[in-house]
Structures are given as C-alpha cells and as structure tokens.
PDB file of N, CA, C and O in Angstrom, chain B, residues numbered from 101:
ATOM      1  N   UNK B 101     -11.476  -6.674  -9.720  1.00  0.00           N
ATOM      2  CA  UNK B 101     -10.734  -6.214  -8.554  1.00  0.00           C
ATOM      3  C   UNK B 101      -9.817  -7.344  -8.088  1.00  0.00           C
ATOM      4  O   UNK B 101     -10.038  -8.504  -8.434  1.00  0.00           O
ATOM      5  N   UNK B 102      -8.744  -6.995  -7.271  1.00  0.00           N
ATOM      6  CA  UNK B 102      -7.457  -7.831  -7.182  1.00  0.00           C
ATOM      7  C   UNK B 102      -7.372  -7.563  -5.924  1.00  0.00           C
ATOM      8  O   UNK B 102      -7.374  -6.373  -5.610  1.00  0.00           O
ATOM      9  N   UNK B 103      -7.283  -8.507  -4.953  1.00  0.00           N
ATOM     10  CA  UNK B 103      -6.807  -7.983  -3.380  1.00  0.00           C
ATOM     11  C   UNK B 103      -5.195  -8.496  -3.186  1.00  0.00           C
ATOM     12  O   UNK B 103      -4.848  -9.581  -3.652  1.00  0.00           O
ATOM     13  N   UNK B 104      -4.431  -7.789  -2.599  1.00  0.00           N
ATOM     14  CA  UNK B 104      -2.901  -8.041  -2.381  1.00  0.00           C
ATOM     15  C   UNK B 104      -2.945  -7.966  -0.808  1.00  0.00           C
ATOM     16  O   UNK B 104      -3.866  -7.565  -0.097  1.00  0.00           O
ATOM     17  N   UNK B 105      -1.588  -8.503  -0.416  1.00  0.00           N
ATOM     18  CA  UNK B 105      -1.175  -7.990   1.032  1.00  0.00           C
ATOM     19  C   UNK B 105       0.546  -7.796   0.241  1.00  0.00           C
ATOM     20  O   UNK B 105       1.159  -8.625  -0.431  1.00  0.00           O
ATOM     21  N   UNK B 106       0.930  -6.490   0.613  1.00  0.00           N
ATOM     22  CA  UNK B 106       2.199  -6.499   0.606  1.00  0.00           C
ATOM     23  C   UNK B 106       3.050  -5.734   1.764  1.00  0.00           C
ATOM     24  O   UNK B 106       2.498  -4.853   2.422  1.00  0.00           O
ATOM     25  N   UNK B 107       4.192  -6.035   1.960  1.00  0.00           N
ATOM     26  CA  UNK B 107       5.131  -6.263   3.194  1.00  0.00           C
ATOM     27  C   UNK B 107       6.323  -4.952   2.886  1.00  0.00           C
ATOM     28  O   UNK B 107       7.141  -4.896   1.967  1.00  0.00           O
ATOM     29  N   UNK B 108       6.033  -3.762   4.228  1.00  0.00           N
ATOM     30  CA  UNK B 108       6.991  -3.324   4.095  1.00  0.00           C
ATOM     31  C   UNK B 108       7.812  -3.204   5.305  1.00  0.00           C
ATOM     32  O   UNK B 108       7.331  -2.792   6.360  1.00  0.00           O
ATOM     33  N   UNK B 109       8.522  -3.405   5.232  1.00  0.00           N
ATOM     34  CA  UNK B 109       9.510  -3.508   6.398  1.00  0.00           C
ATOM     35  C   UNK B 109       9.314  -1.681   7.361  1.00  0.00           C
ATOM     36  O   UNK B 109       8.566  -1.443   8.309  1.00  0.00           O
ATOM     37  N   UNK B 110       9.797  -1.196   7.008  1.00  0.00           N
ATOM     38  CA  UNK B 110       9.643   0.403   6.889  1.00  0.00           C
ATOM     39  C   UNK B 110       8.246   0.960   8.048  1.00  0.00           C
ATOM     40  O   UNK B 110       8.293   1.759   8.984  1.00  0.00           O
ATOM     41  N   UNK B 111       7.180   0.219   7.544  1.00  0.00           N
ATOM     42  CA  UNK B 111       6.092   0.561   8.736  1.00  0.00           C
ATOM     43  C   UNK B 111       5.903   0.403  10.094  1.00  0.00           C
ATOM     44  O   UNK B 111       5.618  -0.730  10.484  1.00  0.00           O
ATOM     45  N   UNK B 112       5.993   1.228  10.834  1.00  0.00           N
ATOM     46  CA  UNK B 112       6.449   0.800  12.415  1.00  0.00           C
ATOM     47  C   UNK B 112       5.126   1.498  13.362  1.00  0.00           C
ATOM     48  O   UNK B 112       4.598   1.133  14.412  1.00  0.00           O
ATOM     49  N   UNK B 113       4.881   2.678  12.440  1.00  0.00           N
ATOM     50  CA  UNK B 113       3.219   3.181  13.672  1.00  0.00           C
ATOM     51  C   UNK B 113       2.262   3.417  12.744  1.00  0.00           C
ATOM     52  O   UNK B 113       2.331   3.345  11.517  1.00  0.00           O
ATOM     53  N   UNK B 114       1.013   3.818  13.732  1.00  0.00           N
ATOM     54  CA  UNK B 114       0.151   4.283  13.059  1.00  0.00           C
ATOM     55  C   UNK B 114      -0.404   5.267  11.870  1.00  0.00           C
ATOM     56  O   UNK B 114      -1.382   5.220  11.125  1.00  0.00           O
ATOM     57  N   UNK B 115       0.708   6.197  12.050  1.00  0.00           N
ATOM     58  CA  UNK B 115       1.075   7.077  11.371  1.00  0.00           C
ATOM     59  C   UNK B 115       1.748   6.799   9.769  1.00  0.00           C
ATOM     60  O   UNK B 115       1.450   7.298   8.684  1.00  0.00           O
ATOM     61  N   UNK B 116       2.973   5.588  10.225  1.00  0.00           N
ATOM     62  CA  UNK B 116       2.874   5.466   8.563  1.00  0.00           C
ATOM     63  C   UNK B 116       1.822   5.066   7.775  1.00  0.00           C
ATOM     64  O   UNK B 116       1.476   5.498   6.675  1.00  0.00           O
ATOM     65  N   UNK B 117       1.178   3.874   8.706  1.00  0.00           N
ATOM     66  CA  UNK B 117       0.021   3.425   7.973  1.00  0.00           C
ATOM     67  C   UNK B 117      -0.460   4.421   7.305  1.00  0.00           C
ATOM     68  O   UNK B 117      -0.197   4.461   6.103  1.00  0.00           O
ATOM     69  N   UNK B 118      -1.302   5.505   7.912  1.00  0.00           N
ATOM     70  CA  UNK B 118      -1.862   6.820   7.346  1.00  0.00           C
ATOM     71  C   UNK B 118      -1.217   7.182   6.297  1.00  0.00           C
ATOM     72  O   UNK B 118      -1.785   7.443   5.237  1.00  0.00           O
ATOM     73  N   UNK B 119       0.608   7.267   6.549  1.00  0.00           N
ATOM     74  CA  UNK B 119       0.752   7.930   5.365  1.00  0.00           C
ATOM     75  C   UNK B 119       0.681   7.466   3.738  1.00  0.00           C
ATOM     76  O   UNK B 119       0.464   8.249   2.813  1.00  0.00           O
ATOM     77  N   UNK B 120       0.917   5.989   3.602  1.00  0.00           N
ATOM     78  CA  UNK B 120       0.438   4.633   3.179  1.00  0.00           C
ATOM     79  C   UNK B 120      -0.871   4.774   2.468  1.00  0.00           C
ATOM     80  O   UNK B 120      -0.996   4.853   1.246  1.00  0.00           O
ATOM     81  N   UNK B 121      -1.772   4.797   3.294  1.00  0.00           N
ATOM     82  CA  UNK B 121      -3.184   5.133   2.993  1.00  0.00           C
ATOM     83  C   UNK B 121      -3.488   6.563   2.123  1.00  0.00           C
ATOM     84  O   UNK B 121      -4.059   6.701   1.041  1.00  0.00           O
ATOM     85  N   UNK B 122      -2.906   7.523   2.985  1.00  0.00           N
ATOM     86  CA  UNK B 122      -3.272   8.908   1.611  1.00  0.00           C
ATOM     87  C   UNK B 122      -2.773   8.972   0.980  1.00  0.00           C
ATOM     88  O   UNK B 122      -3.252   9.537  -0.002  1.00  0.00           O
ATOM     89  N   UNK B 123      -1.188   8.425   0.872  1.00  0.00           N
ATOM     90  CA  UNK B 123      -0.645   8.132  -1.026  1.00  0.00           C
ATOM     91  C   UNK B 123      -1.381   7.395  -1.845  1.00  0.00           C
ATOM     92  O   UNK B 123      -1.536   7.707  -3.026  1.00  0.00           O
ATOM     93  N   UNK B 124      -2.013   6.140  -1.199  1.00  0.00           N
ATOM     94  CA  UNK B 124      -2.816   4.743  -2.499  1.00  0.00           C
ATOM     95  C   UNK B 124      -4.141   6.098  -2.327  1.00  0.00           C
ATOM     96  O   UNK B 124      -4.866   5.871  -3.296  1.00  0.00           O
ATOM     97  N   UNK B 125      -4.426   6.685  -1.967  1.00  0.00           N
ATOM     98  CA  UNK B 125      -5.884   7.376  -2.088  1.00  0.00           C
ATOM     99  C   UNK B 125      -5.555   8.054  -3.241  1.00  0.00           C
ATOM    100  O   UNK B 125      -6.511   8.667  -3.716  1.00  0.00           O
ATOM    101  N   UNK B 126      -4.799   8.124  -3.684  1.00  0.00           N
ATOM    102  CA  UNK B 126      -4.570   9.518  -4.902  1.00  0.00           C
ATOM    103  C   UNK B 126      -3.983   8.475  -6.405  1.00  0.00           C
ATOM    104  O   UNK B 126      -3.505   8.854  -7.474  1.00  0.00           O
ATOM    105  N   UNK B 127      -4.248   7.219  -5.941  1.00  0.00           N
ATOM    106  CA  UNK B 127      -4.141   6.403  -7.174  1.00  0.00           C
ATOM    107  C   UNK B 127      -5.705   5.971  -7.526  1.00  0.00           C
ATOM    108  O   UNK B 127      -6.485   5.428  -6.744  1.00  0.00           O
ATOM    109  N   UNK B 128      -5.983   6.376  -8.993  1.00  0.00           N
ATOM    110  CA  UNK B 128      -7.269   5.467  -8.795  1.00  0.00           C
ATOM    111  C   UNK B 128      -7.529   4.098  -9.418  1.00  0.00           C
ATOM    112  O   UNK B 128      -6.782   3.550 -10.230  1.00  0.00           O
ATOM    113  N   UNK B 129      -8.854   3.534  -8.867  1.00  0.00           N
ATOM    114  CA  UNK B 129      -8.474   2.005  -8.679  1.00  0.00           C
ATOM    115  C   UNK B 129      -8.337   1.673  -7.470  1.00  0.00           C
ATOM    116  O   UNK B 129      -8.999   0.709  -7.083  1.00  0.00           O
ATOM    117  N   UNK B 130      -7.462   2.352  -6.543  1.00  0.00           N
ATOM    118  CA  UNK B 130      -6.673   1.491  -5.326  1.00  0.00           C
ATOM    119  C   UNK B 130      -8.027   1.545  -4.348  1.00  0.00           C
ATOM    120  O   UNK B 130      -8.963   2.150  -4.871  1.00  0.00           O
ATOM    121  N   UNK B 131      -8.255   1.065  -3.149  1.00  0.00           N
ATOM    122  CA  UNK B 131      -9.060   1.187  -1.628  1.00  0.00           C
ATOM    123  C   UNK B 131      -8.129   0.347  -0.650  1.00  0.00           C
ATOM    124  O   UNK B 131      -7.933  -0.866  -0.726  1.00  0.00           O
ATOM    125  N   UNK B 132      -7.707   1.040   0.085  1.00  0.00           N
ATOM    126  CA  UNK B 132      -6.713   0.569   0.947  1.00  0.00           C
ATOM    127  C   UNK B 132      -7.523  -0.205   2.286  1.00  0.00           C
ATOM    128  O   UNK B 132      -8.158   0.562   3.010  1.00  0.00           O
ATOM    129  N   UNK B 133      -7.531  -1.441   2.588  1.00  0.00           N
ATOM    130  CA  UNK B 133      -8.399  -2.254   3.117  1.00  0.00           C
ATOM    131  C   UNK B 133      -8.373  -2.017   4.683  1.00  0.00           C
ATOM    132  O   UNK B 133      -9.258  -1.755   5.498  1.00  0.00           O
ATOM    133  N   UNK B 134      -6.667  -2.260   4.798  1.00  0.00           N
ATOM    134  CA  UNK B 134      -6.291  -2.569   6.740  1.00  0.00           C
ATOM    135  C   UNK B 134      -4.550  -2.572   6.307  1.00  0.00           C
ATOM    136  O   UNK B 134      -3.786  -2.942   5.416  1.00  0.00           O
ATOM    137  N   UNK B 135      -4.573  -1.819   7.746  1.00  0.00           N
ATOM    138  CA  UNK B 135      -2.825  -2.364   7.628  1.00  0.00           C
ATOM    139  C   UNK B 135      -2.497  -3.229   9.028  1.00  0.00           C
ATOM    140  O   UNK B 135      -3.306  -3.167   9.954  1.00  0.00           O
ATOM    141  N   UNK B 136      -1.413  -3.947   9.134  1.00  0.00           N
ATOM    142  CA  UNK B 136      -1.142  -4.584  10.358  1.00  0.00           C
ATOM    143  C   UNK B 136       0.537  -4.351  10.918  1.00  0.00           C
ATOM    144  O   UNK B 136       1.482  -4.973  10.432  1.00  0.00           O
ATOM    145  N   UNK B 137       0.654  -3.412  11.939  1.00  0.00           N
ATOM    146  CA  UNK B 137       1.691  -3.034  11.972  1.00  0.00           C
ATOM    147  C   UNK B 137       2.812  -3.976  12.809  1.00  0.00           C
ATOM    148  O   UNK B 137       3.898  -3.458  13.067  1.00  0.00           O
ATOM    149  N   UNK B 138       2.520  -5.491  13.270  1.00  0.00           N
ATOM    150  CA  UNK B 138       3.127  -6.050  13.656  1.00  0.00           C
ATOM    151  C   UNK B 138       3.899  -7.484  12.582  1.00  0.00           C
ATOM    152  O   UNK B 138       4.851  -8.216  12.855  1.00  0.00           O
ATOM    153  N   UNK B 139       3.182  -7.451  11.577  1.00  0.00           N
ATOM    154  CA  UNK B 139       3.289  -8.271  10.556  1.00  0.00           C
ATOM    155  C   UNK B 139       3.759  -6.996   9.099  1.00  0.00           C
ATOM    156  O   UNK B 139       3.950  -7.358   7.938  1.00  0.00           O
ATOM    157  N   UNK B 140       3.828  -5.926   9.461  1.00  0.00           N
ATOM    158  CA  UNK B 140       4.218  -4.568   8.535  1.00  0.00           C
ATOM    159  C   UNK B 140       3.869  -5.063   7.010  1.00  0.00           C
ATOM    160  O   UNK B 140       4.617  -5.040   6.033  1.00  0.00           O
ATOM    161  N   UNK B 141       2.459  -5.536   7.097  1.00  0.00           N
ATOM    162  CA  UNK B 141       1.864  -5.350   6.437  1.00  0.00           C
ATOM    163  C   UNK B 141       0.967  -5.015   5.786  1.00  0.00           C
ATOM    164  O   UNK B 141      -0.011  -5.529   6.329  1.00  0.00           O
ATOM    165  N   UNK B 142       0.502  -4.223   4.563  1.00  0.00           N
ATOM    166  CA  UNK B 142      -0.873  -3.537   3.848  1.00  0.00           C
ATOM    167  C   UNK B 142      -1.770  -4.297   3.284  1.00  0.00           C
ATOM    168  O   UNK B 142      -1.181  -5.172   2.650  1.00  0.00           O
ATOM    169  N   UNK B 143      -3.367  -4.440   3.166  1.00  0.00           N
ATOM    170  CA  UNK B 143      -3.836  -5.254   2.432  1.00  0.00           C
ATOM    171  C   UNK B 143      -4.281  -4.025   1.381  1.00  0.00           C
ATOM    172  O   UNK B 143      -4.357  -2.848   1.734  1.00  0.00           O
ATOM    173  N   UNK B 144      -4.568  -4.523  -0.010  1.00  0.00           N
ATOM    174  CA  UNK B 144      -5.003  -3.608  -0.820  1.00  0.00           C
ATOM    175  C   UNK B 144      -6.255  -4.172  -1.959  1.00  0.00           C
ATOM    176  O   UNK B 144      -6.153  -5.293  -2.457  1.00  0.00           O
ATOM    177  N   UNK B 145      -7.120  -3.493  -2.202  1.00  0.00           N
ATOM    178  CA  UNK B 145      -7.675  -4.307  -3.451  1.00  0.00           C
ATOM    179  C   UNK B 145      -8.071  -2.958  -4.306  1.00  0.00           C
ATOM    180  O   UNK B 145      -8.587  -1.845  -4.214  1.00  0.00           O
ATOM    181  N   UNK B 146      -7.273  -4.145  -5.453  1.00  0.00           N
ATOM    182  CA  UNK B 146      -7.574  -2.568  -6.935  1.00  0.00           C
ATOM    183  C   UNK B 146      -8.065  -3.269  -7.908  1.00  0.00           C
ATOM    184  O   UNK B 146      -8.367  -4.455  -8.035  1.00  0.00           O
ATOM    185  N   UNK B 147      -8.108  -2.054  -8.796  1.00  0.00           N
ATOM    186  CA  UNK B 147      -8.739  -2.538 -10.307  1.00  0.00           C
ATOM    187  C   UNK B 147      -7.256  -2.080 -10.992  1.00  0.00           C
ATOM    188  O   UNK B 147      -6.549  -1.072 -10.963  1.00  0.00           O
ATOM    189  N   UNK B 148      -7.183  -3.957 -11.882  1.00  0.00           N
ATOM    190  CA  UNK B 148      -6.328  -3.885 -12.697  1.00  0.00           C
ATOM    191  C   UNK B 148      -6.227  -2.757 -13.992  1.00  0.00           C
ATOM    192  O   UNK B 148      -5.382  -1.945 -14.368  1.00  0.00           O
ATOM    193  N   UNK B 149      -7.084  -3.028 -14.279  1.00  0.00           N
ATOM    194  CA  UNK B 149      -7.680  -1.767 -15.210  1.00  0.00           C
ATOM    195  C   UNK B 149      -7.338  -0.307 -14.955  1.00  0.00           C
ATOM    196  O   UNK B 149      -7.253   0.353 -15.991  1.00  0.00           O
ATOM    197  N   UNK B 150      -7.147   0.273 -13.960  1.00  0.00           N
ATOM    198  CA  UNK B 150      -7.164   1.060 -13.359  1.00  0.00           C
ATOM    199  C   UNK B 150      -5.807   1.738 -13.253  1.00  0.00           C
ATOM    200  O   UNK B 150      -5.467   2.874 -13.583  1.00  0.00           O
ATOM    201  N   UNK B 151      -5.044   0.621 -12.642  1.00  0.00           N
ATOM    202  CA  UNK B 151      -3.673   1.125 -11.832  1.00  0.00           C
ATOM    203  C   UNK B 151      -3.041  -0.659 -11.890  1.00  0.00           C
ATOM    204  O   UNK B 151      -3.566  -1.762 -11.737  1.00  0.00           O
ATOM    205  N   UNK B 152      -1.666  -0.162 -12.194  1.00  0.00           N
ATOM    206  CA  UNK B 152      -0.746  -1.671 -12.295  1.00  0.00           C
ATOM    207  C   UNK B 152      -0.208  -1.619 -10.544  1.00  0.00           C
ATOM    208  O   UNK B 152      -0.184  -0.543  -9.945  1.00  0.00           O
ATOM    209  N   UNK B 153       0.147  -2.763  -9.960  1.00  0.00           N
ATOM    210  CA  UNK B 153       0.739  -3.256  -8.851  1.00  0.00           C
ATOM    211  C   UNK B 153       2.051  -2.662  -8.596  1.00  0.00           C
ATOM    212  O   UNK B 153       2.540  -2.369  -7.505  1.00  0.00           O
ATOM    213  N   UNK B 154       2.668  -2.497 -10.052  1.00  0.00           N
ATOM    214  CA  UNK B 154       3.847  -1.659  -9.631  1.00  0.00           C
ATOM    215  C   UNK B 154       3.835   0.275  -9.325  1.00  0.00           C
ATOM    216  O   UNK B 154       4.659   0.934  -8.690  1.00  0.00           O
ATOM    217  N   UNK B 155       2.800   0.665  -9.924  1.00  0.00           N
ATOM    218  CA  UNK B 155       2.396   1.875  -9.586  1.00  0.00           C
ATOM    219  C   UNK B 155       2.081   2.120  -7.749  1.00  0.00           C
ATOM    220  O   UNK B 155       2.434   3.106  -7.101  1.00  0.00           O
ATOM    221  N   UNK B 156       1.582   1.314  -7.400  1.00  0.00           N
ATOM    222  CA  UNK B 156       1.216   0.972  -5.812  1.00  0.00           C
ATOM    223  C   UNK B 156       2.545   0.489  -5.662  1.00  0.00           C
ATOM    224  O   UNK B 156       2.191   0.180  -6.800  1.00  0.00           O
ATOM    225  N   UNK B 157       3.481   0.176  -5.486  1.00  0.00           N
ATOM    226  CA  UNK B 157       4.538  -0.189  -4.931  1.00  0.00           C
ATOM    227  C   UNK B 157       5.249   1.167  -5.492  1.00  0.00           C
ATOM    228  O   UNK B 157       5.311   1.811  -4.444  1.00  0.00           O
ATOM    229  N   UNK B 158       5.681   1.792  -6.244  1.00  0.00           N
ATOM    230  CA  UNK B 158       6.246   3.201  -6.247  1.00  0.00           C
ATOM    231  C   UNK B 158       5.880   4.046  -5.194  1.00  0.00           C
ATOM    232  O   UNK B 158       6.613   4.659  -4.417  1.00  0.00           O
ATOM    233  N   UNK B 159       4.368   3.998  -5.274  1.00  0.00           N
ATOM    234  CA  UNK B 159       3.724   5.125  -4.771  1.00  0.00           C
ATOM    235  C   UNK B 159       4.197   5.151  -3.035  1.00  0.00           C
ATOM    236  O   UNK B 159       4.314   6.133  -2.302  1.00  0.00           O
ATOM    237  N   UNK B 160       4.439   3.476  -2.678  1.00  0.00           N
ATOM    238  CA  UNK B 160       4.409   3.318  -1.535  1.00  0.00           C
ATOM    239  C   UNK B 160       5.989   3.334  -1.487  1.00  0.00           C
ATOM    240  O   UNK B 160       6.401   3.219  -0.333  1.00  0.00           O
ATOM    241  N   UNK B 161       6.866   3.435  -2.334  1.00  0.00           N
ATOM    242  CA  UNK B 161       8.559   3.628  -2.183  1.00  0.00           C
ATOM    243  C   UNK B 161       8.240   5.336  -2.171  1.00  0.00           C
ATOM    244  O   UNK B 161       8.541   6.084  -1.241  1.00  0.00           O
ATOM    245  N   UNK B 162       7.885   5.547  -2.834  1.00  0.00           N
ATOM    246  CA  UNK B 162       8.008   7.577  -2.946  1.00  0.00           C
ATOM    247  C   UNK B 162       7.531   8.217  -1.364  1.00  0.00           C
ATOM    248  O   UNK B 162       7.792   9.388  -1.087  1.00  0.00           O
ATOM    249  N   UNK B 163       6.822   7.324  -0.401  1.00  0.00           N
ATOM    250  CA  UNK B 163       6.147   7.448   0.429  1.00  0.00           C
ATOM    251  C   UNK B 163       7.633   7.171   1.380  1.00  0.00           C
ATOM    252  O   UNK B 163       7.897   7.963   2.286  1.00  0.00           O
ATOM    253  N   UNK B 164       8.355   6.248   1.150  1.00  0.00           N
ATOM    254  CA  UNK B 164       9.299   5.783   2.049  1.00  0.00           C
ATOM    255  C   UNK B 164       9.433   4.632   2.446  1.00  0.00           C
ATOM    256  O   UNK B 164      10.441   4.204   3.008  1.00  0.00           O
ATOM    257  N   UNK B 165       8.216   3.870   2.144  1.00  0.00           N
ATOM    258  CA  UNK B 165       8.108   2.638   2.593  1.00  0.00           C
ATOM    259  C   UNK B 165       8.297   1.633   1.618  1.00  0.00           C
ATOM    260  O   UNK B 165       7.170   1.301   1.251  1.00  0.00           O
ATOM    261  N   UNK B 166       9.119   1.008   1.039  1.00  0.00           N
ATOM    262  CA  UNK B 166       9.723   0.613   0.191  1.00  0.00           C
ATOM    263  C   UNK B 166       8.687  -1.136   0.436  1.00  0.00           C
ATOM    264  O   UNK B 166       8.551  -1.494   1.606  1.00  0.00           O
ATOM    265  N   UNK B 167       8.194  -1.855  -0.449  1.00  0.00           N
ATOM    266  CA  UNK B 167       7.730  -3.073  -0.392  1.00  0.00           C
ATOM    267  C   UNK B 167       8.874  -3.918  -0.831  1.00  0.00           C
ATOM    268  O   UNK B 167       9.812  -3.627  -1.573  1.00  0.00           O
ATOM    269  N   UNK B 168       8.574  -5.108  -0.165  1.00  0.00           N
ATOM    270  CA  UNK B 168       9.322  -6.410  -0.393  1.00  0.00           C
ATOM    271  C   UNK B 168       9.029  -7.528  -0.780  1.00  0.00           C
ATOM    272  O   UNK B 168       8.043  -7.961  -0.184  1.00  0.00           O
ATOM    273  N   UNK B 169       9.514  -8.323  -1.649  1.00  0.00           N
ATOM    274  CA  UNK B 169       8.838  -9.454  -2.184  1.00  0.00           C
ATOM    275  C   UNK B 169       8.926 -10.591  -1.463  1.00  0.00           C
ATOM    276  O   UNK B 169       8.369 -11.616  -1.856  1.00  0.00           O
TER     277      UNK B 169
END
C-alpha cells in the first residue's frame, strides 16, 4: 500500500470532497483517507498492484477536479 496527498485546486466544499470520495470508491485498490478543504487537499492510500496513480488522478479529472503537481 502507497499513501499520497494530492492537491486539487478545484475543491472548495464538502460536497466535492464526497464527490472525490465516490469516484476513488469505484477504483479498486483505492481507500480514500481525509480530505482538507483549506489546503484542497486528498490523502489517499492504494495498492499499487491494484490501480496506477494516474488512474486516481483521471478519475479525479473526470470528476472535475483536476490534480496538480
């Protein structure tokens, strides 16, 4: 397992978080840890094995919330 924090600009309420959260739910591998909406950022920990980092960053652009490096 791999824990990330990644940064999307894009997240502003509670609500995206959520929406954030039930897109990585439908990847498997992913468990979506915490989000922090003042730092608009996600923590995540997956199995490499599982699901690549860039699949979670699609999932979370297809969502709207585009990540940043």
């Amino acid at each position: 397992m791999k824990d990330v924090i990644l940064t999307a600009p894009g997240i502003g309420c509670d609500r995206c978080l959520e929406s954030i959260r039930q897109a990585l739910s439908k990847l498997a591998g992913v468990e979506f840890l915490r989000g922090d909406l003042s730092s608009k950022q996600v923590s995540l920990r997956f199995d490499e094995s599982r699901v690549k980092l860039e699949e979670i960053e699609q999932a979370m652009e297809d969502e709207g919330y585009p990540v940043v490096k």
